[in-house]
Residue frames as a rotation matrix with the C-alpha (Angstrom) as fourth column:
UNK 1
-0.067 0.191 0.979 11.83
-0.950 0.287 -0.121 6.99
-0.304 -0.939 0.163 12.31
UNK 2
-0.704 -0.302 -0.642 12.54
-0.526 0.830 0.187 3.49
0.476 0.469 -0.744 12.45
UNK 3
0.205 0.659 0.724 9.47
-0.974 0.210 0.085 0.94
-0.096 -0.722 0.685 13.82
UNK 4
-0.854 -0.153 0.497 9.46
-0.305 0.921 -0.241 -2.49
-0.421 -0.357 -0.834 14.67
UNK 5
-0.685 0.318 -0.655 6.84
-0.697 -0.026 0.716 -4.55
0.210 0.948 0.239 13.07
UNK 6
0.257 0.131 -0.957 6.59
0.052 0.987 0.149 -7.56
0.965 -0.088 0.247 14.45
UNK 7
0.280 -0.607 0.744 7.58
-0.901 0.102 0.422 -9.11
-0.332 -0.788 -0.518 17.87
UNK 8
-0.295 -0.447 -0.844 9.91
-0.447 0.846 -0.291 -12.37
0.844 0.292 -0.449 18.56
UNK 9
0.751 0.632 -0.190 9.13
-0.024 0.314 0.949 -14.85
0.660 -0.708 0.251 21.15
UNK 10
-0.355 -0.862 0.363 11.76
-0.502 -0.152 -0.851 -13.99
0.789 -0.484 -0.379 23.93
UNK 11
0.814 0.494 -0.304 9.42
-0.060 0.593 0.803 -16.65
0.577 -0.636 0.513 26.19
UNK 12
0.931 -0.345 -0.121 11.84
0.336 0.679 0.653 -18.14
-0.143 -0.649 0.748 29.04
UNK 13
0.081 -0.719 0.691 14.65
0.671 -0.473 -0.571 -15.74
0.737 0.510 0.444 27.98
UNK 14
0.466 -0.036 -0.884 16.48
0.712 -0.578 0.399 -13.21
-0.526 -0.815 -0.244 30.49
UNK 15
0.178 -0.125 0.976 16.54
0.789 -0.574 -0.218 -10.01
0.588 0.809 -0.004 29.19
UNK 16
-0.048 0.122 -0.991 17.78
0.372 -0.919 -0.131 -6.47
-0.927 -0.375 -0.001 30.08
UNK 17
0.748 0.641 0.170 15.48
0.594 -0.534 -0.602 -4.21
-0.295 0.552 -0.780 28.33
UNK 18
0.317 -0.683 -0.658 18.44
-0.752 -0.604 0.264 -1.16
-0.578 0.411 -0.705 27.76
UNK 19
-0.542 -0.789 -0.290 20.71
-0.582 0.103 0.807 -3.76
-0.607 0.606 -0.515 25.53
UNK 20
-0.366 0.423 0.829 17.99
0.833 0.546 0.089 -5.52
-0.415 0.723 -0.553 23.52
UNK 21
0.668 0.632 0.393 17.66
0.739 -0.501 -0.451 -1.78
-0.088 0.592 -0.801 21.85
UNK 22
-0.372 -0.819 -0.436 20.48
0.783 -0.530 0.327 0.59
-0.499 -0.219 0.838 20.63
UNK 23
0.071 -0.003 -0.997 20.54
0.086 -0.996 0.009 4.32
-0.994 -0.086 -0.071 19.82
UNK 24
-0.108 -0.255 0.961 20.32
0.993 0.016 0.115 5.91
-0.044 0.967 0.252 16.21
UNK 25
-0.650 -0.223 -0.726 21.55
0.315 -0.949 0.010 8.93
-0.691 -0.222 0.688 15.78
UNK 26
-0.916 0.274 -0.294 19.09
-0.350 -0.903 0.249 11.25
-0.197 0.331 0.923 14.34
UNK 27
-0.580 0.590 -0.562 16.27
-0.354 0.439 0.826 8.85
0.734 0.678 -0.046 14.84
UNK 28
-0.072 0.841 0.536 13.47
-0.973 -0.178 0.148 7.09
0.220 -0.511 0.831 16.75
UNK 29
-0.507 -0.049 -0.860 13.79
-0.382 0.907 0.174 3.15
0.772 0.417 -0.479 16.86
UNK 30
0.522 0.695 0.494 10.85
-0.844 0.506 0.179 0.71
-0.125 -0.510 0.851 18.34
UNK 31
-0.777 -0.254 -0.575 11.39
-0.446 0.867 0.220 -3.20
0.443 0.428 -0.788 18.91
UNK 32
0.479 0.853 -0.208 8.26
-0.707 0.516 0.483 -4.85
0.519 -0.085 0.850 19.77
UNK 33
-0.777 -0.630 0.024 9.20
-0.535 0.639 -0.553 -7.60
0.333 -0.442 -0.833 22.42
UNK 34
-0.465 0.862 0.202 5.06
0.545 0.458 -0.702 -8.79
-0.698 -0.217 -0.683 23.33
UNK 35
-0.508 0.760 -0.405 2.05
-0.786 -0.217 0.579 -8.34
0.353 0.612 0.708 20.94
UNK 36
-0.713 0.695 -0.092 -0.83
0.691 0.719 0.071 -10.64
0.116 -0.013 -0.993 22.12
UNK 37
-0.493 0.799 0.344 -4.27
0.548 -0.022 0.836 -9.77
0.675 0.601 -0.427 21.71
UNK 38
0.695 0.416 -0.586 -5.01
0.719 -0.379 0.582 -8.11
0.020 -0.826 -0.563 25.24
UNK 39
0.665 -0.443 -0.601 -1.21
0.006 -0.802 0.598 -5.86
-0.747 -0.401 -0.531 24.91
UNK 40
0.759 -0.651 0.008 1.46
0.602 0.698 -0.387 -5.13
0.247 0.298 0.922 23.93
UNK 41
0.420 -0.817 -0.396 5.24
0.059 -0.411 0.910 -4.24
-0.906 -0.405 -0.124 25.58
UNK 42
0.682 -0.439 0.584 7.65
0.613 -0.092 -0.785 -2.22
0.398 0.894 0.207 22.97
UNK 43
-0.152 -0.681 -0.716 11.26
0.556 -0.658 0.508 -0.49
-0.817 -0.320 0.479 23.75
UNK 44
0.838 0.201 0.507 11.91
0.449 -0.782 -0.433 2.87
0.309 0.590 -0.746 22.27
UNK 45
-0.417 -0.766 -0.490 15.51
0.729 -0.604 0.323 4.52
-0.543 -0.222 0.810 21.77
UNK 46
0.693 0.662 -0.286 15.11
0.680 -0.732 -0.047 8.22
-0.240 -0.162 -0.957 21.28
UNK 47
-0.184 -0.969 -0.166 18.10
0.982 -0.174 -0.076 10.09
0.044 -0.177 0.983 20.41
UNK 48
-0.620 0.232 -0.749 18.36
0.531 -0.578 -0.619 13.72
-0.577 -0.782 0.235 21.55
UNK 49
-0.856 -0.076 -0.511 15.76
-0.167 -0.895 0.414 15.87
-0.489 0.440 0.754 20.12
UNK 50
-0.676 0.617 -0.404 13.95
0.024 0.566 0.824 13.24
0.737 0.547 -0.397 18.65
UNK 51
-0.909 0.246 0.336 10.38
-0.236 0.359 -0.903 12.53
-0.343 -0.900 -0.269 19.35
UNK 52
-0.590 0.763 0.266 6.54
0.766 0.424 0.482 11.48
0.255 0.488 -0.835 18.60
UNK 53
-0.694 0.538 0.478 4.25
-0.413 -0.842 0.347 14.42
0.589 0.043 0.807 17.69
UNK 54
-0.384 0.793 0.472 0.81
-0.860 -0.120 -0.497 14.92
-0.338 -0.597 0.728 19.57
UNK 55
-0.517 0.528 -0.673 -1.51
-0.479 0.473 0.739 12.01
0.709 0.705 0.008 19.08
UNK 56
0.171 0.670 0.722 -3.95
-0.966 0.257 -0.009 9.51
-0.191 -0.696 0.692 20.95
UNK 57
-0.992 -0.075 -0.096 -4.17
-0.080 0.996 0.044 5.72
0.093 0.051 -0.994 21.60
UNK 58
-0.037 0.937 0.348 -7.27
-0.747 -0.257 0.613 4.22
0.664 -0.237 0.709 22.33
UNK 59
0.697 0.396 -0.598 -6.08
0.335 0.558 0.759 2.37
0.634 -0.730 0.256 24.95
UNK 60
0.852 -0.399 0.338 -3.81
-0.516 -0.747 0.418 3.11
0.086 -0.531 -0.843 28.05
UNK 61
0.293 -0.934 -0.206 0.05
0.257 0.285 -0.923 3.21
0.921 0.217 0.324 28.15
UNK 62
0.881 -0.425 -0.208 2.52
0.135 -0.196 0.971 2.87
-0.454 -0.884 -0.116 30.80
UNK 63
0.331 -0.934 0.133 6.32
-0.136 -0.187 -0.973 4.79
0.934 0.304 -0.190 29.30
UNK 64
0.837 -0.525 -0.151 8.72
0.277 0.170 0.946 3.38
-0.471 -0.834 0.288 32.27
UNK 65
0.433 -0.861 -0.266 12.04
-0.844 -0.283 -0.456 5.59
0.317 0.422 -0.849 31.31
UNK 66
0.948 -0.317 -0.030 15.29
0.316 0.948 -0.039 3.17
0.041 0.028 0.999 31.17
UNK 67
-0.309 -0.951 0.002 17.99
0.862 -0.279 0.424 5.51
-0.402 0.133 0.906 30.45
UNK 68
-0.632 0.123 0.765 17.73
0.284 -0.882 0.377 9.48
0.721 0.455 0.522 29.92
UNK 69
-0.776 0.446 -0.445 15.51
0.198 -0.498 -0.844 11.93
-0.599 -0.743 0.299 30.11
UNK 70
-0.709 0.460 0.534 12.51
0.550 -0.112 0.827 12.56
0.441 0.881 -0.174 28.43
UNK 71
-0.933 0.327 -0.149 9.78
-0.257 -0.898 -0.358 15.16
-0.251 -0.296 0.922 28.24
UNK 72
-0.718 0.686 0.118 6.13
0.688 0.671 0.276 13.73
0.111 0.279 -0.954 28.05
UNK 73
-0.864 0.488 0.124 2.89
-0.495 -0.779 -0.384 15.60
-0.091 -0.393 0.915 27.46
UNK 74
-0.670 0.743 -0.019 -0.26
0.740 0.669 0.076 14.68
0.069 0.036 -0.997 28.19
UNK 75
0.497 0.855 0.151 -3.28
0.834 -0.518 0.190 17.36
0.241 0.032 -0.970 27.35
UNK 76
0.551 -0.253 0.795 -1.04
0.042 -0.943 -0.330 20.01
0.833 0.215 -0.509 27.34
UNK 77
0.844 -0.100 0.527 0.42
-0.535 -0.085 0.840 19.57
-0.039 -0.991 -0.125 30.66
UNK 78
0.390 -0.861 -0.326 4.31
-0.470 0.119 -0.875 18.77
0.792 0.495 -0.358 30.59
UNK 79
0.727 -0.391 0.564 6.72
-0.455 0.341 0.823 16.25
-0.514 -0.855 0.070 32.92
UNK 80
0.379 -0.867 -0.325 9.97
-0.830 -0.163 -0.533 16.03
0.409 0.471 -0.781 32.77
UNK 81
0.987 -0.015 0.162 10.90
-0.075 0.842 0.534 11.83
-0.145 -0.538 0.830 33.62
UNK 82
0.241 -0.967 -0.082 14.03
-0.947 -0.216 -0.237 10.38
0.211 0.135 -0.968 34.07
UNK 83
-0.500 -0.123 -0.857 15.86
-0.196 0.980 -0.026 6.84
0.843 0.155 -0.515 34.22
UNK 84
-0.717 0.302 -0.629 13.60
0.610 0.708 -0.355 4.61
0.338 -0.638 -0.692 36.56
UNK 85
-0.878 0.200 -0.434 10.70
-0.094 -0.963 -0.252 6.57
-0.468 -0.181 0.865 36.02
UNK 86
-0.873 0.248 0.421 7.17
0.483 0.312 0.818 6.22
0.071 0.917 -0.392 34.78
UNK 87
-0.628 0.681 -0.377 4.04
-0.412 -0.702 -0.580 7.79
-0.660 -0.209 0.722 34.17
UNK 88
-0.297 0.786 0.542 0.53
0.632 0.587 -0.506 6.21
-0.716 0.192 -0.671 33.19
UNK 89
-0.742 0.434 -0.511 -0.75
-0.660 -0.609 0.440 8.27
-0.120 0.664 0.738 29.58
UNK 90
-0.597 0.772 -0.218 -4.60
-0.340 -0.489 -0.803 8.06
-0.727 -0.406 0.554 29.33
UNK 91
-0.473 0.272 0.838 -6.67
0.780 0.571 0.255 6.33
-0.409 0.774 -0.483 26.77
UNK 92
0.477 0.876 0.072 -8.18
0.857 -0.445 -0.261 9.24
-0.196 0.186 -0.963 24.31
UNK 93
0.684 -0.118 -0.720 -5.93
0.342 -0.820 0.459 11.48
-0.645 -0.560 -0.521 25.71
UNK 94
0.983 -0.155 0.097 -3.60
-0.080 -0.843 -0.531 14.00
0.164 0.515 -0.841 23.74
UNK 95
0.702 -0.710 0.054 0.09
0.065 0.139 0.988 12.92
-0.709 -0.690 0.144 24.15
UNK 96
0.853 -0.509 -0.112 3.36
-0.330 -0.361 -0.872 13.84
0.404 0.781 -0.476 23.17
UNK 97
0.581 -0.793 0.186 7.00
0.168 0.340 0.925 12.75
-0.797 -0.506 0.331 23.92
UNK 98
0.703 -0.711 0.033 10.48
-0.335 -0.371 -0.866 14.45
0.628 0.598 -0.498 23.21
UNK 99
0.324 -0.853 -0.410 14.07
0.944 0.320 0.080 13.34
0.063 -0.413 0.909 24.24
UNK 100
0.876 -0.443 -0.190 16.14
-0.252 -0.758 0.602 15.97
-0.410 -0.479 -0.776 26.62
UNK 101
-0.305 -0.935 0.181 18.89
-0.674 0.347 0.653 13.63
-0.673 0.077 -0.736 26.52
UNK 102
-0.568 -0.418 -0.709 19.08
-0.629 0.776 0.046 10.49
0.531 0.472 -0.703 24.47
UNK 103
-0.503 0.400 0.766 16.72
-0.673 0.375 -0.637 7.95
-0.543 -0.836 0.081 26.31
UNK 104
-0.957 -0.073 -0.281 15.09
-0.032 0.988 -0.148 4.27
0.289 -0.133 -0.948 26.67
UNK 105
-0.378 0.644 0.666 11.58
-0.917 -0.158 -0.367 3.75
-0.131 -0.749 0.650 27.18
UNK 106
-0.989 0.132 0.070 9.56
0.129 0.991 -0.047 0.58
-0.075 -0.038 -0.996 28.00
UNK 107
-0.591 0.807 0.003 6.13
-0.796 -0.583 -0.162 1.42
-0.129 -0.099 0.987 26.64
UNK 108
-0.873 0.441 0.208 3.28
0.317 0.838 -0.443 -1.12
-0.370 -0.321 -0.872 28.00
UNK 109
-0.477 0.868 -0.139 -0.32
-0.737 -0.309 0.601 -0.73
0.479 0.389 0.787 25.83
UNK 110
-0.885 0.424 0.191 -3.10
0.253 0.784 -0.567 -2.68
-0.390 -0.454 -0.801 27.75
UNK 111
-0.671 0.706 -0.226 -6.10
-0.349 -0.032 0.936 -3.22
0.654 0.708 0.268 25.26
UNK 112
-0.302 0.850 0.432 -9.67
-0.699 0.111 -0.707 -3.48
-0.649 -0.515 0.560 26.80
């Protein structure tokens, strides 16, 4: 799995989220696009199969699909999203996420 590290300032900059992130086959790849002390917005390509074992945040996320399909759990409890799609995961909470298809997410962390 490949992560991002860092963000860049894309300030005053039109962007479509799907082409500022490309596919790797047999991988995971993050780009960080905001980091600021209250959040932070990161894309995620997914290729099929691929995904991020069980784990927690300690703050809530918003995954807004872009392209695909993906399979999200949250406390055991499974949903199957798709492009233009999103679903609020829980601070604390147990979550998981696998690619059906290949897929794009826009994942929003809002720190307390």
């Amino acid at each position: 799995m490949m992560l991002g590290k860092s963000s860049e300032n894309l300030s005053g900059t039109i962007l479509n989220p799907k082409e500022l992130i490309a596919y790797q086959e047999g991988s995971v790849v993050s780009r960080m696009i905001v980091s600021k002390k209250t959040g932070t917005i990161t894309l995620f390509a997914f290729d099929a199969g691929e995904g991020l074992s069980e784990h927690t945040a300690p703050f809530d996320a918003i995954a807004a699909i872009l392209d695909g399909e993906a399979e999200i759990t949250i406390e055991e409890q499974e949903f199957h999203l798709t492009t233009g799609q999103m679903i609020i995961m829980p601070a604390n909470k147990p979550h998981a996420l696998k690619a059906r298809t290949r897929f794009k997410m826009l994942l929003t962390m809002i720190h307390e």
